[in-house]
TORMIBA-127304 format. One line per 3 residues: their letters; for each residue x, z, y negated of C-alpha. Coordinates in Angstrom, 3 decimals, padded with zeros to 6 digits. Layout:
! TORMIBA-127304
A> X,Z,Y ~ ...
END
This chain:
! TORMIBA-127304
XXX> 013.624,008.461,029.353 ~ 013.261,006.748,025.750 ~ 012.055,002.897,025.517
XXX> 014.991,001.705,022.253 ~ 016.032,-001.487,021.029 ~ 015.479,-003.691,018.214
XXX> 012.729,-005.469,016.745 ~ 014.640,-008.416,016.397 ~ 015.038,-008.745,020.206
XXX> 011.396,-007.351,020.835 ~ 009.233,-008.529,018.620 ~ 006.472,-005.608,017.231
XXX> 003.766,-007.352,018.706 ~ 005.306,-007.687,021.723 ~ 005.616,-003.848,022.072
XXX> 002.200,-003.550,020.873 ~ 000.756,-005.659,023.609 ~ 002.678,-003.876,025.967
XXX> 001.510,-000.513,024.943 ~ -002.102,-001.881,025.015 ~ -001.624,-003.853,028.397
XXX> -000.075,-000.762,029.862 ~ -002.537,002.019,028.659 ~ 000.820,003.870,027.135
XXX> 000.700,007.627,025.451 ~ 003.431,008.294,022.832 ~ 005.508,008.273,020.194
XXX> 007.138,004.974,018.612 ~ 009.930,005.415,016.070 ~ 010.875,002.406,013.926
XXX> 013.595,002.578,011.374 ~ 015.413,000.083,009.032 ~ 017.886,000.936,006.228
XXX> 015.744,003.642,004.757 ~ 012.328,003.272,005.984 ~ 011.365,004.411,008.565
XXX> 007.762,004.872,010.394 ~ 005.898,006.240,012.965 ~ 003.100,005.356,015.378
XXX> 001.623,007.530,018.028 ~ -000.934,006.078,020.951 ~ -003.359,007.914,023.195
XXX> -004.004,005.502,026.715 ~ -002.754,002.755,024.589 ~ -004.616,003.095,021.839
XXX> -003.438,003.915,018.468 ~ -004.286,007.372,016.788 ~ -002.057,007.728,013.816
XXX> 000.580,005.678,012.000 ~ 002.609,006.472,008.879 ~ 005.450,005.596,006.428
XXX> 006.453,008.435,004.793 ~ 007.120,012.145,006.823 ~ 004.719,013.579,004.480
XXX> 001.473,011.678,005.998 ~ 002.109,013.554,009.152 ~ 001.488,016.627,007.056
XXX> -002.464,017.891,006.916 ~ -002.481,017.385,003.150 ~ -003.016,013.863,003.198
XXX> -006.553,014.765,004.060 ~ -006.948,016.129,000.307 ~ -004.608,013.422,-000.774
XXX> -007.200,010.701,000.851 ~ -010.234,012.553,-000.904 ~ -012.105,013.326,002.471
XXX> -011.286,017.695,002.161 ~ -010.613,020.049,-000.795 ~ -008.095,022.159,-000.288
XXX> -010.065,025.163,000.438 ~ -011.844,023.284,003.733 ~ -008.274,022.371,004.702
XXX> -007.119,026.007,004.705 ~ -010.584,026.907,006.636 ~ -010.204,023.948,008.969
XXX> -006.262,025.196,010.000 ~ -006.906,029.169,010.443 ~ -009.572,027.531,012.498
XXX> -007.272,025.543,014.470 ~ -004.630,028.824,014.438 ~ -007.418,030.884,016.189
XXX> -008.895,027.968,018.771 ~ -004.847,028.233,019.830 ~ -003.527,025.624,022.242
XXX> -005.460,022.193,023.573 ~ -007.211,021.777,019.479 ~ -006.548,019.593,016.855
XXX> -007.080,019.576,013.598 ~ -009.465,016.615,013.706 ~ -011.739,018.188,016.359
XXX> -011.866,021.621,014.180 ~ -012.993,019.046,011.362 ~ -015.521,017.553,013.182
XXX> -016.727,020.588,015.265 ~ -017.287,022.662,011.808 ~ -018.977,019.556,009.573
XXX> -016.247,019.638,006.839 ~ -016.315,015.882,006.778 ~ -018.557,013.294,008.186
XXX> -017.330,011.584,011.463 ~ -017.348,007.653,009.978 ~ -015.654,009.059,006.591
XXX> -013.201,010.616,008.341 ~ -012.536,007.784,010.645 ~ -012.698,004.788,008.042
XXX> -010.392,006.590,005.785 ~ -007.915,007.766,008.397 ~ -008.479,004.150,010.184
XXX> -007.726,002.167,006.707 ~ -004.958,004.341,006.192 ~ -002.625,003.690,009.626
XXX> -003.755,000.485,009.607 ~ -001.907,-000.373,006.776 ~ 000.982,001.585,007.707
XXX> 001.405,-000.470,010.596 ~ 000.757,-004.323,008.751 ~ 003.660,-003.672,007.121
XXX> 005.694,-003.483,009.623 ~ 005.198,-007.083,011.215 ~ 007.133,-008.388,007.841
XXX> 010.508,-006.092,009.364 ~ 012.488,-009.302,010.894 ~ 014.778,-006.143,012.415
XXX> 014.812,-002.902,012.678 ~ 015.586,000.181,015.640 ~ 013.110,001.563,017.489
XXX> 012.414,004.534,020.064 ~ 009.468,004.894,022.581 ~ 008.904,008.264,023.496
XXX> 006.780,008.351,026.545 ~ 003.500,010.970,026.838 ~ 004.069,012.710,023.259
XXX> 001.537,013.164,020.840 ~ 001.173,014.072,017.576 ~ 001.299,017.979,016.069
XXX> -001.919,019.059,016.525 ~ -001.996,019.999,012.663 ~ -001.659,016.082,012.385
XXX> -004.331,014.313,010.817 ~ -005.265,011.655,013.737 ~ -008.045,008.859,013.882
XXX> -011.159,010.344,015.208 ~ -011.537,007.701,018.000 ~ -008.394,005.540,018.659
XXX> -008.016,001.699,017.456 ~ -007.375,-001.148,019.530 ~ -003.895,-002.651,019.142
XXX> -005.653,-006.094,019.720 ~ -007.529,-006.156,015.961 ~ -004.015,-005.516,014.918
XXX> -001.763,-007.919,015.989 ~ -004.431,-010.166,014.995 ~ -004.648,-009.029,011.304
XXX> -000.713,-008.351,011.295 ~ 000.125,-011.801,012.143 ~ -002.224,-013.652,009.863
XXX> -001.118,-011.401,006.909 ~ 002.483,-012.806,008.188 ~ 001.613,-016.107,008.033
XXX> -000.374,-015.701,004.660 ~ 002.270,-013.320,003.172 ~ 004.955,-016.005,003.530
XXX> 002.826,-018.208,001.321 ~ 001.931,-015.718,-001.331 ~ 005.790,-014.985,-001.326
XXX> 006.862,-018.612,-002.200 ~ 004.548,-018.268,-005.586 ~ 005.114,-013.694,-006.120
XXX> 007.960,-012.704,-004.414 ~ 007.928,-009.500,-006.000 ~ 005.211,-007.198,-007.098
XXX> 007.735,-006.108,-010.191 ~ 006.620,-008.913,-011.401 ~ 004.179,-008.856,-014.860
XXX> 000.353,-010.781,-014.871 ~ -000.043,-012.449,-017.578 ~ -003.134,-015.407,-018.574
XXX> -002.864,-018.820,-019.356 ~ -004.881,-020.446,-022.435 ~ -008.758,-018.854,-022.863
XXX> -009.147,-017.192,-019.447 ~ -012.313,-016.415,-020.402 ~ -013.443,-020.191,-020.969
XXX> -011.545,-020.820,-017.282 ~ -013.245,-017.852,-015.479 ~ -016.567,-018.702,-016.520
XXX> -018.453,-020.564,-013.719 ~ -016.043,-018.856,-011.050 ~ -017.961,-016.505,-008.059
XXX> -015.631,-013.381,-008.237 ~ -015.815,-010.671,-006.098 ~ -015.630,-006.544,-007.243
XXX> -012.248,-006.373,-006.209 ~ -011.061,-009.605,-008.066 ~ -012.837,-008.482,-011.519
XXX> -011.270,-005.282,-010.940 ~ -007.943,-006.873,-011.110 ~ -008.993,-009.346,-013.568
XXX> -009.868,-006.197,-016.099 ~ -006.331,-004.583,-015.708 ~ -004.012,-008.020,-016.300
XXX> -002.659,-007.264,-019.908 ~ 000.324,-009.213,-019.774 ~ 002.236,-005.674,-019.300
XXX> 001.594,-004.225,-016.016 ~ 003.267,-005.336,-013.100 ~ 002.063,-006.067,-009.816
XXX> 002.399,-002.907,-008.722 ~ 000.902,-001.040,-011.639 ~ -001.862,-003.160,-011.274
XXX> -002.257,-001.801,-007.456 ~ -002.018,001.488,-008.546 ~ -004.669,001.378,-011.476
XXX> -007.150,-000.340,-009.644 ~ -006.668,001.831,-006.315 ~ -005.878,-001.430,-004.036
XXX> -003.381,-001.791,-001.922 ~ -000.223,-004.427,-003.025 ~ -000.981,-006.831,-000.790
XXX> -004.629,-007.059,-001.823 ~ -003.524,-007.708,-005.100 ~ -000.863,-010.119,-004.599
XXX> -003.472,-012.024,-002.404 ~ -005.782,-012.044,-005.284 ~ -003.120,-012.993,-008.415
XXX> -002.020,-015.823,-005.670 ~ -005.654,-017.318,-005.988 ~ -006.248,-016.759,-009.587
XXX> -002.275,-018.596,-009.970 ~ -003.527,-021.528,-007.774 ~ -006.635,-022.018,-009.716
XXX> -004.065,-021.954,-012.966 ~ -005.769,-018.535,-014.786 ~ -002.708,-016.622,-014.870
XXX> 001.130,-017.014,-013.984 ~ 003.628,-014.350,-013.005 ~ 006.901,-013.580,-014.800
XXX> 009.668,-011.376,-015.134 ~ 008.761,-008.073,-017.303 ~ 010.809,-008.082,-020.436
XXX> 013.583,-005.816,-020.811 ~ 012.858,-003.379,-023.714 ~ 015.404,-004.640,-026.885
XXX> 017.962,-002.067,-028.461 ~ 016.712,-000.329,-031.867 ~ 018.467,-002.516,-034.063
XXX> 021.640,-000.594,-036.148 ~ 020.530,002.146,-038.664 ~ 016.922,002.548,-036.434
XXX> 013.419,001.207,-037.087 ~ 013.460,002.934,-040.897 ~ 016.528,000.125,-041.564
XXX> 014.677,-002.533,-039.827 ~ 011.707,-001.963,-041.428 ~ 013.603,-002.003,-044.976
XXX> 015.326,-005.372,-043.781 ~ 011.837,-007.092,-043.077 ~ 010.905,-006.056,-046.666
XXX> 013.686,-007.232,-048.152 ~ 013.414,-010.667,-046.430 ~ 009.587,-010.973,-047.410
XXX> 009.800,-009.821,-051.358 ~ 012.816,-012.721,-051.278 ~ 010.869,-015.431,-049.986
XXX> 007.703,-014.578,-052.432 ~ 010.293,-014.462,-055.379 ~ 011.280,-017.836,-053.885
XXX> 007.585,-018.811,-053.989 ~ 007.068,-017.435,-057.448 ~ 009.769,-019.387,-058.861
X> 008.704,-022.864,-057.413
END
């Protein structure tokens, strides 16, 4: 029998200690509005989380860069012909298409961020499905994670995402710098990330464009644009909304800026 209720009843870290306290295998389904996400654990232990119903797919191996596509087809005829009891994680290992600590840092990385973002749901429904696992075509975390590390990290990026919020609350938001950043900046110990983010702030992209440029993840870069706005370098506004051609098009508003500037040097002429 399924394990449902809400989040705002049963707090996620709650479950999660349960889980962990309880050495529970299964599935847990979360869903609010349109999200939705999904956690498997092995002996209470988690082995894969994810967002989106496409991460449960084996493609997100070659979307994470750790197989080409040609090693994923080898890797699932080999899983086809092992038959039951395999997965597609010990056919990866078994036949050296990717090292064992690439393979688990990326895949690691990768649910653990699925799963952070989930401690900023205040509600949501969710389903525990006892003793089911994954598809074995899944891609799954090598060796399972503690849940511990996790609540850990999930609540302090709670407690820090509240105060990042107060200054960004959205990552639609455009970066933009305040007088001579590079007079401010100088003197200032800045880490790879944080010149990485520093080189893409153009007073155009957004938040989230800035995320996706620089390969970090959103909250990484809201953390850092919420240091670089407390040390006054930069401030945050809304992006402008692109203006209307003016009547006639550009051709007209071109000829009207002409106009205007042979009238004023006539004016200047006859002064």
């Amino acid at each position: 029998m399924a394990l449902e209720g809400n989040i705002r009843d049963f707090g996620l870290s709650d479950f999660l200690y349960l889980v962990d306290r309880g050495d529970k295998t299964g599935g847990l389904y979360l869903s609010r509005g349109q999200e939705t996400a999904l956690l498997f654990f092995e002996r209470g232990k988690l082995v894969m989380a994810v967002r989106r119903p496409e991460d449960q797919q084996p493609d997100l191996l070659v979307r994470l860069g750790l197989l080409t596509e040609s090693q994923l087809a080898r890797a699932r005829a080999s899983l086809a012909a092992r038959g039951n009891g395999a997965t597609l994680t010990e056919v990866i290992l078994a036949e050296n298409l990717a090292p064992r600590e690439q393979l688990q840092g990326a895949l690691q990385s990768f649910s653990e961020e699925a799963v952070y973002g989930l401690f900023g749901w205040p509600e949501g429904e969710f389903r525990f499905e006892h003793n089911q696992r994954p598809d074995p075509a899944a891609p799954t975390i090598p060796s399972p994670i503690s849940v511990d590390h996790l609540i850990m990290e999930g609540s302090r990026r709670i407690d820090e995402l509240g105060r990042i919020k107060d200054r960004i609350p959205s990552t639609d938001l455009v970066v933009r710098f305040l007088d001579q950043p590079g007079v401010r900046i100088k003197g200032i110990k800045l880490s790879t990330e944080e010149w990485r983010v520093i080189a893409r702030i153009n007073g155009r992209d957004t938040l989230a464009e800035i995320a996706q440029k620089t390969n970090l993840k959103e909250f990484d870069v809201c953390r850092i644009v919420y240091g670089f706005l407390t040390a006054g370098l930069v401030e945050v506004v809304k992006k402008p909304v692109p203006m209307p051609l003016a009547r006639g098009g550009p051709v007209e508003t071109s000829r009207v800026k002409r106009s205007l500037v042979n009238r004023i040097i006539s004016r200047i002429k006859g002064m």
